[in-house]
N, C-alpha and C positions, 0 to 999 in steps of 0.2 A: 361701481368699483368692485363689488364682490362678486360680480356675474364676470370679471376682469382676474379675481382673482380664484376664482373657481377652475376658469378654465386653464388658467398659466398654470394650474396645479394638478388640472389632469393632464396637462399635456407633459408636463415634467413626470410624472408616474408613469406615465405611457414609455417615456423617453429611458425607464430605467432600464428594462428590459431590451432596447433596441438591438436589430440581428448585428449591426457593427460595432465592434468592441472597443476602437475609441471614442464613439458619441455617448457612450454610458457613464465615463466619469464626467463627462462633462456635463451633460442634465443631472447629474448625481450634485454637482459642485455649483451651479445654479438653483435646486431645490436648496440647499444649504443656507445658500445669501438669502433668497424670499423668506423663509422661516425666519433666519435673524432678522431680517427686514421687518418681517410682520409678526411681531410674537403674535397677537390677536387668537390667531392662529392655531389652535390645541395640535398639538402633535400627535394624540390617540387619535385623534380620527384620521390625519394623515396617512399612520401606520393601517388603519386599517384601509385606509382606497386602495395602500401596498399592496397590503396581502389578499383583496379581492381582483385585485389588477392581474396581480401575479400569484397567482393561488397554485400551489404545486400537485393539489389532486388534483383538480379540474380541468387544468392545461394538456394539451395533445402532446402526445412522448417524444414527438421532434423538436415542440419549443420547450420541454423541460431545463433545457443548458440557460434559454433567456431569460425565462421566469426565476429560476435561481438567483440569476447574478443581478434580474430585479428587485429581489426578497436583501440582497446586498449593499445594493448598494444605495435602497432606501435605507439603510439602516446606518448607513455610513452619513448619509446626507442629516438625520437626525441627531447622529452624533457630530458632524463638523458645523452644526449648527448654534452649539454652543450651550442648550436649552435638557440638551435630554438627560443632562447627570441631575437638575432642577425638579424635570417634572418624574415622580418617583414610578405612578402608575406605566408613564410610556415605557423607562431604563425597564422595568421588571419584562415588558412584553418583549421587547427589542433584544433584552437575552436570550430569552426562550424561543425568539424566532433564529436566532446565531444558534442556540445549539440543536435546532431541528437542520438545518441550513449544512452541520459538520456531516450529518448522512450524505449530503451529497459533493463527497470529496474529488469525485469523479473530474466533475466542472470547477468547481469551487478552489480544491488543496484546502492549503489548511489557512487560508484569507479568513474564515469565519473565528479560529481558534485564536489568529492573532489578533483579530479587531476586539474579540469578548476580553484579551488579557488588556488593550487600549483602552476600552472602556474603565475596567474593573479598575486600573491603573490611576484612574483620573477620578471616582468616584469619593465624599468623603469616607471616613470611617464609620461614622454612624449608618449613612448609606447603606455601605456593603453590610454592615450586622445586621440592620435590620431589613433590607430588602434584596438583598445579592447570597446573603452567605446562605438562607435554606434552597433556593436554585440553585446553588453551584456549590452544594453539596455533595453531590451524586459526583462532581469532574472531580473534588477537592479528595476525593473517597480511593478516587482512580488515578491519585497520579501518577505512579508506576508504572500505568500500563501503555501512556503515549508521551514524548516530547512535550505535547501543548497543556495536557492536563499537569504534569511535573511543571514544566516552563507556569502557567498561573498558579500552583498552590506557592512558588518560589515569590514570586510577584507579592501575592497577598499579604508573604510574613513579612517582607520588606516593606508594605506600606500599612499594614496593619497588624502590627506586633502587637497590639492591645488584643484585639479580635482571636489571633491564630497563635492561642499560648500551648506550649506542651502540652498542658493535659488536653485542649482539643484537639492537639496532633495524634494523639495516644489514643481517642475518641475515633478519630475519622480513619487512620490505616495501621494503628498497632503501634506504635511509637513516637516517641516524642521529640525526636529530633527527628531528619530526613537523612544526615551525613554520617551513618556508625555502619558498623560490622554487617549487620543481616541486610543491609539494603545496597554493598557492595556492587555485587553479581547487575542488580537489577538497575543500579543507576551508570551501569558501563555499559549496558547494552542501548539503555536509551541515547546515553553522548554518541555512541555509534550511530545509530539510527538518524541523529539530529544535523552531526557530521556531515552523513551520506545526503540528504536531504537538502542541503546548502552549501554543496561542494560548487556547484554554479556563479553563489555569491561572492565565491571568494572572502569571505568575512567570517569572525568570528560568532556562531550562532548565540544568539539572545540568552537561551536557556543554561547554558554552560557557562558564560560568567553571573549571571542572578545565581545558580549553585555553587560557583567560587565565595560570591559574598556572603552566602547562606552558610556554607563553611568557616569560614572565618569567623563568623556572628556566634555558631555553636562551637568554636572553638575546636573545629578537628581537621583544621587545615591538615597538617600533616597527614593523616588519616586518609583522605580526601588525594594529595598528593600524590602520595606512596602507592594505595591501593588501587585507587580508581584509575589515576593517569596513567602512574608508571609502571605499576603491575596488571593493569587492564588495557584500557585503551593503546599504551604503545606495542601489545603484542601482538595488535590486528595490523599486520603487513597490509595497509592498506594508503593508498595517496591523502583524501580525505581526512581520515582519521588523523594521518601523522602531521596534517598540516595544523590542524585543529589545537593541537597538542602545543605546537611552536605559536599559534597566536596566544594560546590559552598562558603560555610562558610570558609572552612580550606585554599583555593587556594586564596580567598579574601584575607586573613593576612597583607600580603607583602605589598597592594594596598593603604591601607587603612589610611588614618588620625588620629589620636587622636578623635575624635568627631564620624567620621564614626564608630570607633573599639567599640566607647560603644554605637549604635546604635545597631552592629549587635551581641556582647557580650552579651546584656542584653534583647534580642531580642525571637521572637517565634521560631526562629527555631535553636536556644541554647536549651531553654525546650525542644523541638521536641526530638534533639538528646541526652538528658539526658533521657529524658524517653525511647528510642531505649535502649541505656546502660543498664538498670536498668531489663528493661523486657528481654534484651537477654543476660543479666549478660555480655556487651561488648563482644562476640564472632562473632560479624559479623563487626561492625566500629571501634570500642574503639582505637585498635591499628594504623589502618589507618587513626585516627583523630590527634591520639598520633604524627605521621611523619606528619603530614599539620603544627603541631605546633612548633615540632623539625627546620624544613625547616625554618620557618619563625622567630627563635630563632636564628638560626647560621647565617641568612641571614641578621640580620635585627643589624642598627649601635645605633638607639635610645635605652637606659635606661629607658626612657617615654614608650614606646609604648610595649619593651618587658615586662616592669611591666604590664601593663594595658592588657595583653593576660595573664599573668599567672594568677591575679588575679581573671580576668574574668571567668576560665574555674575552677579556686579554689572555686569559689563564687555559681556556679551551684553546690544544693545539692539536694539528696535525704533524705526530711525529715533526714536535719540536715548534712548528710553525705556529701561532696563533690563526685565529680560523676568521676574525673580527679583521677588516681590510683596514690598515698601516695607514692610509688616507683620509679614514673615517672622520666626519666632520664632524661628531657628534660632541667631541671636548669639546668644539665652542661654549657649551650653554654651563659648563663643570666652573662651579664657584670659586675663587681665589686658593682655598683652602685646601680643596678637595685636589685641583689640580698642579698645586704643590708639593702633596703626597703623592698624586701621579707619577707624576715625572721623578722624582727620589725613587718610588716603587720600580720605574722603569730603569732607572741607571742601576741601580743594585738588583734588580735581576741581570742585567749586562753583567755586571763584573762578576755576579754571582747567581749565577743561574739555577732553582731549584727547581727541577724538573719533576721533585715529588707533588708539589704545587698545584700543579697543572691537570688540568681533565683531558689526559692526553690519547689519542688514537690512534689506529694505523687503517689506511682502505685495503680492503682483499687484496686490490691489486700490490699496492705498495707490501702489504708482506711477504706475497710470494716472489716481488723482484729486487728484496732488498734480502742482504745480510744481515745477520745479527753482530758480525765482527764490532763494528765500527760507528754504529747508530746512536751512539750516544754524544760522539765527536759531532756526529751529522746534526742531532738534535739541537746541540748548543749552538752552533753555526745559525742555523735556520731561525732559532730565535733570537739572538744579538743582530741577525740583518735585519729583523721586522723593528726590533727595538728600535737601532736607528735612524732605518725611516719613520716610524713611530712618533719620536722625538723630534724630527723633522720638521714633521709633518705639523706638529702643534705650530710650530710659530706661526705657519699660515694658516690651520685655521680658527685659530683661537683668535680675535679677536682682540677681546680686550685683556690680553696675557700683559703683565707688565714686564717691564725692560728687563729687569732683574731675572724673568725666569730665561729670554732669549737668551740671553748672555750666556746665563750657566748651561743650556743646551748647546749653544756654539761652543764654549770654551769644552765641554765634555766630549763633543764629536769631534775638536781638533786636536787635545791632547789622546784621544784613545785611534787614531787616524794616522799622526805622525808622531807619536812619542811612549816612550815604556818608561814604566817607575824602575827605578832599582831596589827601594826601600820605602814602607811608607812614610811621609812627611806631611804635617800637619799645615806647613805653609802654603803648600801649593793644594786646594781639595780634593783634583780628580787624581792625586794619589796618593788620599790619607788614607785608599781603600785600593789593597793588591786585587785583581782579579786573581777568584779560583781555579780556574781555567787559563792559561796564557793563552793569547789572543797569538794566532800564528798569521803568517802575510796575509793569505785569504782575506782573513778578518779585516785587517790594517787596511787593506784595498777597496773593501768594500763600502767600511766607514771612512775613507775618503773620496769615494765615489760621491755620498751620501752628502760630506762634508762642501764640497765645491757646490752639491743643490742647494745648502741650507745657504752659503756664501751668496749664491745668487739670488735668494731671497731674502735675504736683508739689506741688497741692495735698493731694492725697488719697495722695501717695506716702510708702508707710512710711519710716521712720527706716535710713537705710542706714550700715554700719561693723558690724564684731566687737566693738566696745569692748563694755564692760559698763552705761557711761550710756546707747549704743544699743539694748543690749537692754533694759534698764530700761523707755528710752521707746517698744519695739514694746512689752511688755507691757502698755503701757497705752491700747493703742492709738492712741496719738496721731500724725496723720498732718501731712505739709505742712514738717516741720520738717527740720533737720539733725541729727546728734550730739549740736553743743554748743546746742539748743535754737531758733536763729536758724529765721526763716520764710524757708522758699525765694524767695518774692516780695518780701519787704524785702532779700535780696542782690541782687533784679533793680533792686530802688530805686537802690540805692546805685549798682549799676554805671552804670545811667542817669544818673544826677546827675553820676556822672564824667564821663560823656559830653558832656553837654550845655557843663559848663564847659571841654569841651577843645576848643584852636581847631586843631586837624588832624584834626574829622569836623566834619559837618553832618547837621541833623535831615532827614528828608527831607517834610517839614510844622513846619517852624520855630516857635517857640513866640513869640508876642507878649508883653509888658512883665504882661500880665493874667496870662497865662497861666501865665510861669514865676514869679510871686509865689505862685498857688494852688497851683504842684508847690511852692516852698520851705516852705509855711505846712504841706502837709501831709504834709512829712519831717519837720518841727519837729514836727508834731503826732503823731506814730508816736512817736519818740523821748520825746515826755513821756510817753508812754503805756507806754513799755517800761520808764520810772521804775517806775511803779504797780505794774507787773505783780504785783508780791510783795506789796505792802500792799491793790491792790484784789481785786474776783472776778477770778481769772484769765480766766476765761470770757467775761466781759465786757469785758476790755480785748481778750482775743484777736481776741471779735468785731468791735469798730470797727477793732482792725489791719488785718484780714484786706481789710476793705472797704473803708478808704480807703487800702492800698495796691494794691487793684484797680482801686477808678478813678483811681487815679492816673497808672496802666498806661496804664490805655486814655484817657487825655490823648494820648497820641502817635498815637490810632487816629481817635479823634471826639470833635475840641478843642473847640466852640461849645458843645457839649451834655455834655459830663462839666465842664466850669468850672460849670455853674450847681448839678449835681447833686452837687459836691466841695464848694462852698461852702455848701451846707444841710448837708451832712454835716459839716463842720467845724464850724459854730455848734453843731449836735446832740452832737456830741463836749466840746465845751466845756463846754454845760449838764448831760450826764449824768456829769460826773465834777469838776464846781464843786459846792463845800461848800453855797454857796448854794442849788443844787438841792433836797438833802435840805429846806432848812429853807422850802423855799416852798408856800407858801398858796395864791397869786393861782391862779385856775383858769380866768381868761381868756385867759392864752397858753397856746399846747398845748405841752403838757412835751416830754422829749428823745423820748421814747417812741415818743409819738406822731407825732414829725417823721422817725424812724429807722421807724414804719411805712410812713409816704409814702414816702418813699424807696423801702424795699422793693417796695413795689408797683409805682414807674415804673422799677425796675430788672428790672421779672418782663415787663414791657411791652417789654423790649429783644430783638432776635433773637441776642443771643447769650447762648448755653447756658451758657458758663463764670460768667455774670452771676445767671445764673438760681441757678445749683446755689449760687450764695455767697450769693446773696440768701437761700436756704434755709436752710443752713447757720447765718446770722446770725441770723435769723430763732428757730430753735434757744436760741441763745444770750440772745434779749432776752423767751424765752418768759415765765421768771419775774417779770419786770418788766414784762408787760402790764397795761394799763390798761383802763376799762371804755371810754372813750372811741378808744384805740389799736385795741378790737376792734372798735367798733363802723365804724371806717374800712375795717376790711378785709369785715363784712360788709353795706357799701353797695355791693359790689362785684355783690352777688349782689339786691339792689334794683332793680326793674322802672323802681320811679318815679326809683331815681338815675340812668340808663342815659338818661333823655332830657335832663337837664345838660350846660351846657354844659362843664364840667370832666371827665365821665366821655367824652364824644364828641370829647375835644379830644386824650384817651388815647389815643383806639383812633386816630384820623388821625394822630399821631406815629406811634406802631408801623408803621403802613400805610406808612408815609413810609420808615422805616425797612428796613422789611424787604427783604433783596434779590430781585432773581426767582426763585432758586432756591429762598428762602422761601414764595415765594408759592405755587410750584408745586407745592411738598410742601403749604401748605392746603388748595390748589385739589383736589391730589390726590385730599387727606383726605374732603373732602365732595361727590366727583365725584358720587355718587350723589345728595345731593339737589340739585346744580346744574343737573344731565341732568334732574332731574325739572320742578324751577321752571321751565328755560326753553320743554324742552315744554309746559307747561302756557300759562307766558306769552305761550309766539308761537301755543298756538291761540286763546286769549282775542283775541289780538291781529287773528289773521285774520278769526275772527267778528265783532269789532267792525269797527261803520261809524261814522266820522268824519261827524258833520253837517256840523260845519265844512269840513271839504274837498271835500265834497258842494258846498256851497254857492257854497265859492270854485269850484268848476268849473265849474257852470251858469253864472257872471254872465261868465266866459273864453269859455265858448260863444256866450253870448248876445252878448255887446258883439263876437266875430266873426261874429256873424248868422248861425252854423252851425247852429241850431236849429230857425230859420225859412225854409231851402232847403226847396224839395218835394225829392220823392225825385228826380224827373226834370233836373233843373239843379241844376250843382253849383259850389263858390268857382272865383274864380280862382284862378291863384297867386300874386299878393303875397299875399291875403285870404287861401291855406293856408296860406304860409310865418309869417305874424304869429301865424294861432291857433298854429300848432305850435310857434313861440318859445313865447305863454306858457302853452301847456300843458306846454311841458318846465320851463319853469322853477317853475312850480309844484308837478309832481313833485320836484322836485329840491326845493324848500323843505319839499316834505311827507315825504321821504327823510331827512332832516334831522332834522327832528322825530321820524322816529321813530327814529331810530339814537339822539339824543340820551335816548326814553327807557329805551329798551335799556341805553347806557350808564349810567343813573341806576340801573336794577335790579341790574345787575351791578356797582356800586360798594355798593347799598345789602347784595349779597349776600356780598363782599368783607369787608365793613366784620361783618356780623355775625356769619362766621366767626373773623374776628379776634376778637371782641369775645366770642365763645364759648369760645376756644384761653387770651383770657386768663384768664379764671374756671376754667378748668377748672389753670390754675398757679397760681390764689390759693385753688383749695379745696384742694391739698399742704397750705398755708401752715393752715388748718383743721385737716387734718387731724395735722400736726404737732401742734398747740396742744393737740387733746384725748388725742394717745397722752403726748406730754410732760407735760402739766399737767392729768391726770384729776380731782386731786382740787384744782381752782382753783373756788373759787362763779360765777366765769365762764363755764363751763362749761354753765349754765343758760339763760345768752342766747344762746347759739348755738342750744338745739334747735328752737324755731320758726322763727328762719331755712333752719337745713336742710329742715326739714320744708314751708313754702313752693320750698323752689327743685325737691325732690323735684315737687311738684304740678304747678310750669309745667311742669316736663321732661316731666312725664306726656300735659301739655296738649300740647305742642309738636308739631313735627315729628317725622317717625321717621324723619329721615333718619339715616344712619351717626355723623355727629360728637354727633349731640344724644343717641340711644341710647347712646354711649359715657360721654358728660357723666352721663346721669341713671345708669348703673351704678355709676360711681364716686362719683358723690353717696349711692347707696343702700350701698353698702360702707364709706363712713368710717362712718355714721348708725348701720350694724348693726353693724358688728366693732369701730370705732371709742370708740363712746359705748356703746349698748345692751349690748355684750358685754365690754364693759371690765372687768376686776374689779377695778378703784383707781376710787373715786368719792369726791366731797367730804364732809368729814369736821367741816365747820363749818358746819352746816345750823340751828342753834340759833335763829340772830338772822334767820332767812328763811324759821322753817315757813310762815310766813302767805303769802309771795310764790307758796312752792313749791306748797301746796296748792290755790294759787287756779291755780297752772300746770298741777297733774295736772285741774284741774274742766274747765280752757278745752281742754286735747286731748282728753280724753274727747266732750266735748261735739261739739265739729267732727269727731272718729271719725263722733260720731251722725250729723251733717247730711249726709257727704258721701254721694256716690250711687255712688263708686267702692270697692268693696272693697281692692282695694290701698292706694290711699290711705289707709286709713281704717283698715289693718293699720298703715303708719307713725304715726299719730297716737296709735294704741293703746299698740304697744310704748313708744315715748317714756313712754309714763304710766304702764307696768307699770317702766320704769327709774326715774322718778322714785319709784315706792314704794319701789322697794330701794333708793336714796339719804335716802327719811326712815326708813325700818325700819333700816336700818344704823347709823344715829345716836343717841347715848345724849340725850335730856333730864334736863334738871339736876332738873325739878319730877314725872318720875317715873322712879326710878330702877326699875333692873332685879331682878324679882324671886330672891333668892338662894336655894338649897336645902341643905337641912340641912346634910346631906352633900356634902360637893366632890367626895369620889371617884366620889359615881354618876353616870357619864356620862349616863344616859339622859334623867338630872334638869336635868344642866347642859345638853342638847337642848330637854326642853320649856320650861325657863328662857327657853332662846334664841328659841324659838316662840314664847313667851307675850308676851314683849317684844316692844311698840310701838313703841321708838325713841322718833322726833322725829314720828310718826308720828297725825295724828287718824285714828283707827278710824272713830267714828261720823261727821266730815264724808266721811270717802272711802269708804265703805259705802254713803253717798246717793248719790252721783255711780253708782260702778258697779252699784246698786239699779236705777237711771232706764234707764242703760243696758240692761242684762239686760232689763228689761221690755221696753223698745222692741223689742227684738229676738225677742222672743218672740208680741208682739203684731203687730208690721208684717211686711207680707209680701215688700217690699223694701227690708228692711234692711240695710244695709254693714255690719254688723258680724256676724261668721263665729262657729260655735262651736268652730273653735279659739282664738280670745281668751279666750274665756270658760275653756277648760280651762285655757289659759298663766295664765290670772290663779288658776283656784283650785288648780292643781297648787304653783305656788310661793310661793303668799299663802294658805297653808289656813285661817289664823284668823280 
């Protein structure tokens, strides 16, 4: 066994030095285990087979590079061994071989400087006094003069303050502290050096936060700060350096006092790195400052301190803007306390903006292309927007914010949104406080922009509180509510209706004698609705809640047009929850159903998103309750011939009307590609055509100037040029005219049927909801030849970007949607006749078409409809039973043999005709994977 362990030990000594550089930690990290393995084992005499292994004079000057990082990382192996801080004689050799080892930096860098401070780091106290400190005396002597030597005597006073008191600081380099006045100059030039040196790592170097805590320890933080940071290191224009600075700010957080935090909060190198932000639009720090802040949030127990960082980095603006992103998730981890203060600190900078506050800047560029007129209007704008997305912003991502603060952030974004105080009043709170500034429309517009995001966010917002009714209601998932049940948007009601009856605010769009009867009619109408709630479908009253306290909202947003859109909804409300509905016959008015479809559909036709997703939502709710006639509304939507109506065309120019520019711009976006392509095409169409007409108006111009009948040699006077040249300009000018006007006509009719594309592709959601919700409705059968037409034009159409997007998602509800559904209708009894005449006619048009794709959707459809009559039991032939129940194999062919609701021999003709055709014509759309899909899963 020792002739076993003799050799496993030279061959790992051997191995330290090998010429390839990743087999050396690994026989490095294998000597390591044997040594633990085998204390037995002295360590001196190991080190010495090292150092005669790997001898640095005796070795040939080409393997000098191997034997080094032999001499290395035996010494590392003796150290990951566990043994060498124990045995004293080996530690004493094993540094002295590291600081022979730092001569050859060449190979090495500075691996040997930081494995001696790993060592020295893990060593005890007594250790280093008595066997480390007269060896590394000589580095302890020099720390000034490198990174590594400063970086270990830093080390040593943090783990041995007994050992390295003042007076032997004052002993080894003249002073007794390391962080005063005359060591200034000398310790900014090393953070440079250590900087430059680990600009690779991307991290904050070692040695510069150990001299953060070493400041602190001697009390000269600010010292430390002020001089070395902000008056040294930030003057080196240098990337390194100034990055170093911004982590050396974000790692500080945790360290730091009350007093220190708004020293370096309000400090130069907070500006420094707002202006990095601003000029690299945050792509190189922003988010790495973002995690130093997070860290120091989740870490940190004070309410004091976590206020006094978020404010500080809210308070850094860019002319006016805060420089910290409005989205920022990092209030999640801000304590109850702390982010109660927040949000106060947030509203009363809104209404009271103190820009002296603020650690505020301008970038070169922004002063040379701004004014001074008017920058201070600019500034307060810029920060009241951040605020309330700011404000926003918390209820989503905070967590565990309790109800109480949502509330007051909603009620403060829709009173500063749509209403102004006249005077303060203590009854109502967002305005027992005047803004200093009036808030001008800008403003109003913008916090109601804001206001409709935070509306859509509490609609989908889980149930917040510990109680046990709260957890109840996350478990059930139900979103939008409070604790005790109440919809977020009906407290927005109520607080509104406050509003509007109290005479110390005003609306800031006044509601007319029309106006405010449709808001009372349809608070009365919520209210009878929240009677029902228990005795009707919850679901169904929830949904008419949900919608007409959203347009009731947006009464204060767009009055002409939600009044007419409230009052069909209110009659719609009436009739689907009047006794009389149930009991009605007459089928000449269209039921509630049907009117809650329209609706839905000119609320999908609106540009805003909160509208759309409720529309959906609702939509959800009134899925059961669809009609044959309700669906047939939403699938005229996808109707060629109803798109030239004047009611479908009367759609899309509302929307158009509607929509802002920044709407349009995102369309315009959407379908650059085939707008770039129409109008190439149009303006060369355009250049190759010749007008006869304008031809013709030109020669009788000529001619009645008798310009045509000069010989070449005599030519007009000048009155007789000046008149032709009047009306030839003016006729260019008429003929300019006309064509700009047709231009315009293309690009409105190009406009118009982008829109009119954007909306179909929100009313096939509303499809495709109907078939995942209500798979097994007999409804479900009129919809597959509409899909499978709109499939076709798509295919017909354009290939531009929005139209290929359109026909994908058409083809994805059709196949995942219907086709691969495994809930299909289950009441197919009283409609085999419809259905089999529906599988003859897809079959049949598979045959005729001349596109195989095509003609693959028309197929599939008819391979679904089989497994919707095969799946269904008839009453006039029941299922044949086998003897035995227990034999499985019996109750499989059973299940095989079984027809269902299914005629074998009419759908055997049908796919007979087929198969032929396809084996007979030689260009056939129909592929012989159909044919296998059909006999693979239809084997009988």
């Amino acid at each position: 066994q020792d002739d076993e362990v003799k050799y496993t030990l030279k061959r790992l000594v051997e191995g330290l030095g090998a010429t390839r550089e990743a087999a050396r930690p690994g026989f490095s990290l294998a000597l390591a285990q044997v040594l633990k393995a085998f204390e037995e084992i002295p360590l001196c005499s190991v080190l010495e087979q090292i150092k005669e292994k790997h001898n640095l004079e005796k070795v040939k000057k080409k393997l000098v590079r191997n034997a080094a990082f032999g001499n290395f990382f035996g010494v590392m192996a003796l150290f990951q061994s566990g043994r060498l801080v124990k045995d004293r004689k080996a530690l004493l050799e094993s540094i002295q071989l590291l600081q022979q080892l730092t001569n050859h930096q060449t190979h090495l860098r500075d691996l040997p400087c930081k494995t001696l401070i790993d060592i020295t780091s893990e060593v005890p106290e007594t250790v280093f006094e008595e066997v480390l400190f007269d060896i590394l005396q000589g580095d302890l002597s020099s720390a000034f003069s490198s990174p590594e030597n400063l970086h270990l005597l830093l080390v040593g006073m943090q783990k041995f303050p007994g050992v390295l008191k003042p007076k032997k600081l004052k002993k080894l380099f003249g002073s007794p502290t390391v962080v005063n006045k005359e060591n200034i100059s000398r310790l900014v030039e090393l953070l440079k050096s250590a900087a430059k040196s680990e600009k690779e790592d991307k991290k904050l170097p070692a040695v510069v936060f150990d001299l953060l805590q070493v400041a602190l320890k001697e009390g000269a933080f600010e010292l430390f700060w002020n001089e070395v940071v902000e008056n040294g290191l930030l003057k080196e224009k240098s990337g390194p350096v100034s990055f170093m600075c911004y982590r050396l700010l974000g790692s500080a957080l945790p360290l730091l006092s009350m007093e220190q935090l708004q020293v370096v909060l309000k400090g130069k190198v907070m500006l420094h790195y707002g202006e990095h932000v601003v000029v690299t639009q945050g792509f190189k720090f922003a988010a790495e400052m973002e995690g130093y802040i997070d860290t120091f949030l989740s870490g940190c127990d004070d309410p004091e301190r976590q206020l006094a960082v978020m404010m500080g980095f809210s308070t850094l603006t860019n002319q006016g803007k805060p420089v910290l992103l409005s989205a920022s998730r990092v209030v999640r981890h801000l304590q109850a306390a702390a982010l109660q203060k927040y949000i106060s600190w947030l509203k009363d900078m809104f209404l009271r903006p103190d820009l002296d506050c603020c650690l505020d800047f301008s970038s070169n560029r922004q002063k040379q292309n701004r004014e001074n007129a008017d920058i201070a209007q600019q500034k307060i704008a810029r920060l009241r927007r951040w605020i309330i997305h700011r404000l926003v912003n918390i209820t989503e991502s905070a967590v565990k914010t309790e109800e109480s603060f949502v509330m007051d952030i909603a009620r403060f974004c829709f009173f500063h949104a749509f209403f102004v105080a006249k005077k303060k009043n203590s009854q109502i709170a967002e305005a027992s406080v005047l803004p200093s500034e009036p808030l001008n429309e800008r403003d109003h517009m913008e916090t109601e922009n804001y206001f409709f995001g935070l509306l859509q966010t509490l609609n989908t917002l889980p149930v917040l509180g510990d109680t046990a009714k709260a957890a109840a209601l996350r478990e059930k998932h139900i979103h939008g509510v409070t604790a005790d049940g109440k919809l977020w948007i009906f407290l927005l009601a109520e607080y509104a209706n406050k509003l509007l009856s109290s005479e110390h605010v005003k609306a800031v769009k006044p509601f007319t004698k029309e106006q405010r009867d449709i808001w009372e009619r349809t608070l009365q109408s919520v209210k009878n609705l929240q009677k029902k709630e228990n005795k009707s479908d919850s679901a169904k009253v929830g949904a008419f809640q949900q919608l007409l306290l959203s347009m009731a909202i947006h009464l204060f947003k767009n009055q002409p047009e939600t009044v007419d859109v409230l009052s069909d909804l209110l009659s719609c409300t009436e009739r689907a929850f009047s006794k009389e509905a149930k009991k009605k016959t007459d089928n000449s008015e269209p039921g509630w159903v049907e009117v809650m479809v329209e609706i839905l559909l000119s609320l999908l036709a609106q540009p805003s998103l909160l509208l759309r997703r409720i529309s959906k939502s609702v939509f959800v709710w009134i899925c059961p309750n669809l009609t044959k006639r309700g669906l047939q509304l939403i699938l005229d939507v996808f109707d060629p011939n109803e798109e030239q109506n004047e009611e479908s065309a009367v759609i899309v120019m509302e929307e158009s009307n509607k929509k802002t520019k920044s709407a349009q711009n995102m369309d315009e976006e959407g379908s650059e590609d085939s707008s770039d392509e129409d109008s190439t095409d149009s303006g060369d169409e355009e250049s190759e055509e010749v007008d006869d007409n304008f031809r013709s108006q030109l020669m009788k111009v000529l001619q009645a100037g008798n310009a045509l009948v000069y010989k070449s040699d005599e030519e007009l006077d000048d009155d007789a040029m000046m008149a032709l040249d009047k009306n030839i300009s003016a006729l260019f000018a008429e003929q300019q005219k006309r064509t700009q006007a047709k231009k315009d006509e293309k690009d409105r009719m190009r406009k118009e049927k982008i829109l009119r594309r954007d909306f179909k592709a929100k009313v096939l959601d509303l499809i495709d909801v109907f078939l995942v919700k209500q798979a097994e409705n007999p409804l479900v059968f009129d919809i597959i030849e509409p899909l499978l037409q709109l499939i076709e034009q798509c295919m017909s159409s354009d290939s531009n970007k929005q139209e290929v997007d359109f026909l994908q998602k058409t083809a994805s509800i059709f196949k995942n949607s219907l086709c691969r559904n495994k809930q299909y209708c289950k009441r197919v009894a009283s409609l085999q006749e419809d259905v089999h005449a529906l599988v003859q006619r897809l079959v049949k048009k598979a045959c005729k078409h001349t596109d195989s794709a095509v003609a693959l959707y028309y197929f599939s459809a008819s391979l679904y409809l089989l497994k919707v009559l095969k799946g269904n039991t008839s009453s006039a032939h029941p299922p044949p039973e086998p003897e035995k129940q227990s034999d499985n194999r019996a109750k499989q062919a059973c299940q095989l043999l079984n027809p269902g609701c299914l005629n074998v021999k009419k759908v055997a003709v049908v796919y007979q005709q087929a198969l032929t055709q396809f084996l007979s014509k030689r260009n056939s759309p129909l592929t012989c994977s159909m044919f296998h899909d059909l006999f693979k899963r239809f084997p009988v």
